[in-house]
N, C-alpha and C positions, 0 to 999 in steps of 0.2 A: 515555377520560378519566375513567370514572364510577371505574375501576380507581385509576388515580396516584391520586385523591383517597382511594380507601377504605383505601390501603395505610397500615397504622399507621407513625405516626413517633414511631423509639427514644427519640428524646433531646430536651430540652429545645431549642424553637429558636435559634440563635445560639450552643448549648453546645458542638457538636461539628462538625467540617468532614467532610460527605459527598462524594464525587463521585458528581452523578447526572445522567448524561447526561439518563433522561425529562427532567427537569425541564428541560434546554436544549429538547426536543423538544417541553414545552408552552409553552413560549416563543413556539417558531415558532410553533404552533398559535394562539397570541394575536393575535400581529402578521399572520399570514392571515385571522382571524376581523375585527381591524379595519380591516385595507387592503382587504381582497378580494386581496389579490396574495401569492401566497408569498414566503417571503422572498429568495429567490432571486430573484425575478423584481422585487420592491422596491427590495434592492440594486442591483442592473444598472446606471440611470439616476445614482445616487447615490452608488457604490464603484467597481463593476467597471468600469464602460464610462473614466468619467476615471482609474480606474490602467491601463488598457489592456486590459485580462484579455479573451483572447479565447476563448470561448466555454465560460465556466464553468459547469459540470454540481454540481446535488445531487442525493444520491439522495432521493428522497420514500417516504413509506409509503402502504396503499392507498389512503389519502383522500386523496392529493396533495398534502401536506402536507413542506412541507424537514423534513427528518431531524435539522436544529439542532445536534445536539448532534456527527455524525462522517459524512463520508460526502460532504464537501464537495471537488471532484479541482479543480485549477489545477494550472499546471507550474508548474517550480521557481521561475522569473524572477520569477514572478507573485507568489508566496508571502514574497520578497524584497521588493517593493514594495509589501506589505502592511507587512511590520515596516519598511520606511522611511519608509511612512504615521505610523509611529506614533512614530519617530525625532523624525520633523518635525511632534509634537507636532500633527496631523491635517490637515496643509497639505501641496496636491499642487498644483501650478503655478501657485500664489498662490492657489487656492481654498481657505478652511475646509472639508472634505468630514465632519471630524465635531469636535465640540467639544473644546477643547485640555482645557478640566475635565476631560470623560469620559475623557478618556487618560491622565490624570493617578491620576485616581480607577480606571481598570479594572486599571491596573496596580500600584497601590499593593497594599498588603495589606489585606484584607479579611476575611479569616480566618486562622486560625493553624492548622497542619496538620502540624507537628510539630517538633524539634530538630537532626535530623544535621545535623552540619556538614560532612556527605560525601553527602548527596541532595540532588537539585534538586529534590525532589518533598515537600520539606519545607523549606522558606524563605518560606512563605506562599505564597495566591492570591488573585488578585482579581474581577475581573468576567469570568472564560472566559480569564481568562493567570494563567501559573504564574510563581510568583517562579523568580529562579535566585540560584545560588550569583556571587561577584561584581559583584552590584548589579544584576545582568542579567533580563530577564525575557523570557517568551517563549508562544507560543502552540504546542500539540503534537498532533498529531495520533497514532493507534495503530500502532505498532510503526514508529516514526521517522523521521513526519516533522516539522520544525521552523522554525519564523521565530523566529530568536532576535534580542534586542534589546540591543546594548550602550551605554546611553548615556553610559557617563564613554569609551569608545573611538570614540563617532562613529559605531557599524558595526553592520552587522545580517547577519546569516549565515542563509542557510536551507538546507535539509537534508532529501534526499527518501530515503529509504533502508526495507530490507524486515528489521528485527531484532528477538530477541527482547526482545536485553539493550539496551534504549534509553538505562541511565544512562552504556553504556559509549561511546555517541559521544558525549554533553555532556563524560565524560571527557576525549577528546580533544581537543573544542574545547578546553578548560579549561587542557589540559596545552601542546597543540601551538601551536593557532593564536594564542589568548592572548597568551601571551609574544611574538609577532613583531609585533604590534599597536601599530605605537611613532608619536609626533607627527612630524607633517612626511611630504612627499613624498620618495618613492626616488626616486636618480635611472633614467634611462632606459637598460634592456638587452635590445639588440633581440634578445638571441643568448637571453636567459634565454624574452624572449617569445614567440619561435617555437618554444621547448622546448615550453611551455605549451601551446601552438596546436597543435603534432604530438600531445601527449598527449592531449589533449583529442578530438584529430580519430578517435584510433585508441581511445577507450574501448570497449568494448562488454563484454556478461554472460558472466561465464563458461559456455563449455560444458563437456557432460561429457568425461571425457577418455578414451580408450580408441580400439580399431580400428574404419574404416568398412566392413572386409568379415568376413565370417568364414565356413565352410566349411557353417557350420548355416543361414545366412538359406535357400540356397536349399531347402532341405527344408521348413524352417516358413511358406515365402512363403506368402499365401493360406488358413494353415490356421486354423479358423475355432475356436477353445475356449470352451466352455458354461462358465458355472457356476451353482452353485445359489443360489436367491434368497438375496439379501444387502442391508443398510441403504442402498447406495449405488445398488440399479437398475441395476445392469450384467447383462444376461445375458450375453451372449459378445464375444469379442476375437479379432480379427484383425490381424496385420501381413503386410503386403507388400512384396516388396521386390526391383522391377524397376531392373534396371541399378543406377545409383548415386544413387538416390533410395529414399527410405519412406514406409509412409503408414501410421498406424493406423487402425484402424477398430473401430468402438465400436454395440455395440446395448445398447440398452433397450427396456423397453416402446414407449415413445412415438417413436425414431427410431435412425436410423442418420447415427451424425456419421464423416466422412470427414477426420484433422489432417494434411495432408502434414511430412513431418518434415525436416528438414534433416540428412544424414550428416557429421557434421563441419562442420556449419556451421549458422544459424539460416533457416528456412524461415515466413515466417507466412501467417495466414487467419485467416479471421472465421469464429466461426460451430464451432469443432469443440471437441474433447474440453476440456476444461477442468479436469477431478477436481474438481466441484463447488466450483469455485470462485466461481461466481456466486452461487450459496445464500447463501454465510455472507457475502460480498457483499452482496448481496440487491441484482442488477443483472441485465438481462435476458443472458441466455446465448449474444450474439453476438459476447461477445471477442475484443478483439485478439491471439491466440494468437501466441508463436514458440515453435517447436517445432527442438529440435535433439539428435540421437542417435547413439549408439557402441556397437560391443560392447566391454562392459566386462569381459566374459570368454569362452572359448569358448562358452557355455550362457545367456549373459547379458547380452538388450539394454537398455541404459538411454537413457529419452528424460527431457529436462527442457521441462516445458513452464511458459514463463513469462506469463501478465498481464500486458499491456502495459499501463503507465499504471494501474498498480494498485504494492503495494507484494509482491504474492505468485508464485509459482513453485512446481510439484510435480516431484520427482523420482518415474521408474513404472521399475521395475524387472521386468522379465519372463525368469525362472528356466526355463528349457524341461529338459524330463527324459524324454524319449520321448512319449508320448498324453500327460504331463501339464504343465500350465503354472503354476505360481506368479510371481501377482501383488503386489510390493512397492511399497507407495507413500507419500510422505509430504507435507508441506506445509512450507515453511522457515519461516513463521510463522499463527499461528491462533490463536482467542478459544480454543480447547480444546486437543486432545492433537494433535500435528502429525504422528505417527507413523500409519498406516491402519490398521485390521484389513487381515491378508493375506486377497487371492484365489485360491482353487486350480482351476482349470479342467479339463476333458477335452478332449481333441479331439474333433470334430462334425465331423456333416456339415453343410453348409452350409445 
C-alpha cells in the first residue's frame, strides 16, 4: 500500500481518465479493512447468493485480499443476471439489492475518456462500467468478457470469449444482433428451436486438425529430451504413445506432471502441464486441463491444451528431427507476447 500512495500522480486530479486497476484493488482493501470480510465474501449474502451464482471464486493476493479490480470467474448465465440486475435498475425478485441512484450514477459518465465514434472504449466511464456506443453500457472483463446493457432494447447480452481483438465482438453485437432486436414477441418455431437446441448441444472447442497415427509416434514413444536451462523451468519432455492414447510428460525442478492427451478428441485432468498458465493467472496449478492432439505432420505433433473456465489455451508444437526435438509454443491471448521463446532438446536417457 505504502507503494500505490508514493507513486507520483501525472496529471491534475479529475483532468485526465486513467485506468487503474490498483486503485480497484485498494478498494477492496478498504472495504476488508472495514467489514473484516473480503469482498467476496461481503457480497455472497448481499449479490451472489439472491442472483443465484453458484459458487463464485476471486482470486486474492498474498494477504487475502479480492483482487477488485480482475480475476473475478462466474459462468456466463451469472454474468447475464448481473447486467439484468442492473437492467432492473437494482431489483431482483422484488428486493432493492443495491440502490436505483447508484446505478443510475455508476453508469452514467463520469469521466470523459475520449471521441471515436467507432470505440466503445471512448464513450465515457462511470463507477467500474464502460459507456458503449448505442446508449449501451457495460461491464468488461480482459480479453472478452462481457455484461452488456441495452436499456432503450430491454436486453442485456453477455459474452464469455478468449480474444485479442475485443472491439471486434462489440462489432458484432453492434452490427448483427442489434438490428434483430425489434418490439414485440416472435411468434412460436418449434423447428427454428430445436435448430437451436442441436446447435447448442453439439458446441464444443476446436481441435487441432491433423492424423491420429503416424509411423514416427512409435520411435519417439517414451523418449525422454533434455534441455538446457531456460525462463520457463522445463528440463525435459517426454511423449508417449501407447495404443490410441497420449500422454505428455513434463519435468522441472520441482516435479513431474503427467497430461493425458486426447488423439483426435479432448481428454481432461487436473493437475498437469499447463504452459504456465497459472503464473500470469496467478491461480494455484491444479487446472482443469483438456488436452487434445494430432500429428499435424509426419515430424510434427501438436497438442492444444486448453484452461477450462479460464478465457486461455496453448498450442505446443513438437518438431522431431532424429536426437533432436524443437519445442514451439504459443498462448491465444496474454498481458505480453503470445508467441514462446522456442525449445530445442536432445535425447536423454531417462
Amino acid at each position: 500500500m505504502e507503494r500505490f500512495f508514493a507513486h507520483p500522480v501525472a496529471h491534475a486530479p479529475g483532468s485526465r481518465f486513467v485506468y487503474n486497476t490498483a486503485a480497484t484493488y485498494m478498494q477492496s482493501a478498504i472495504v476488508q479493512k472495514v467489514t473484516g470480510q473480503t469482498v467476496l465474501d461481503y457480497l455472497k449474502p448481499r449479490l451472489f447468493e439472491p442472483l443465484g451464482f453458484e459458487d463464485p471464486q476471486w482470486l486474492a493476493s498474498p494477504e487475502g485480499i479480492s483482487t477488485g479490480g480482475y480475476g473475478f470467474m462466474a459462468r456466463t448465465e451469472e454474468i447475464a443476471k448481473f447486467g439484468q440486475l442492473y437492467l432492473q435498475h437494482g431489483e431482483w425478485n422484488g428486493e432493492q439489492l443495491i440502490p436505483a441512484d447508484w446505478i443510475h450514477a455508476a453508469t452514467t459518465i463520469q469521466s470523459e475518456n475520449g471521441d471515436s465514434l467507432t470505440s466503445d472504449w471512448a464513450q465515457g466511464y462511470g463507477y467500474q462500467f464502460w459507456r458503449s456506443r448505442h446508449n449501451a453500457y457495460r461491464g468488461d472483463g480482459a480479453f472478452g468478457q462481457y455484461s452488456i446493457v441495452l436499456p432503450e432494447q430491454d436486453a442485456v447480452v453477455a459474452i464469455t470469449s478468449g480474444v485479442s481483438d475485443m472491439q471486434n465482438v462489440l462489432n458484432l453485437v453492434w452490427d448483427k444482433l442489434l438490428p434483430a432486436l425489434q418490439d414485440g414477441s416472435l411468434p412460436e418455431d418449434a423447428a427454428a428451436q430445436q435448430e437451436l437446441q442441436s446447435r447448442l448441444a453439439g458446441l464444443t472447442i476446436r481441435m487441432p486438425i491433423g492424423e491420429t497415427r503416424a509411423d514416427l509416434a512409435a520411435d519417439v514413444s517414451g523418449q525422454w529430451y533434455a534441455f538446457p536451462e531456460n525462463d520457463r523451468g522445463i528440463d525435459a519432455v517426454s511423449l508417449e504413445f501407447p495404443d490410441d492414447a497420449a500422454t505428455l510428460v513434463v519435468r522441472t525442478a520441482d516435479e513431474e506432471t503427467r497430461t493425458p492427451v486426447g488423439l483426435g478428441a479432448w481428454t481432461t485432468s487436473h493437475g498437469g502441464f499447463n504452459n504456465g498458465i497459472d503464473k500470469f493467472l496467478g491461480v494455484p496449478d491444479d487446472l482443469l486441463i483438456a488436452a487434445s492432439g494430432v500429428w499435424t505432420a509426419d515430424d510434427v505433433f501438436t497438442i492444444k491444451l486448453v484452461a477450462c473456465e479460464t478465457p486461455f489455451y496453448s498450442t505446443l508444437e513438437f518438431h522431431f528431427d532424429g536426437d533432436r526435438m524443437e519445442l514451439d509454443s504459443r498462448h491465444n491471448v496474454a498481458f505480453g507476447p503470445t508467441q514462446l521463446p522456442q525449445l530445442v532438446g536432445e535425447a536423454a536417457a531417462e
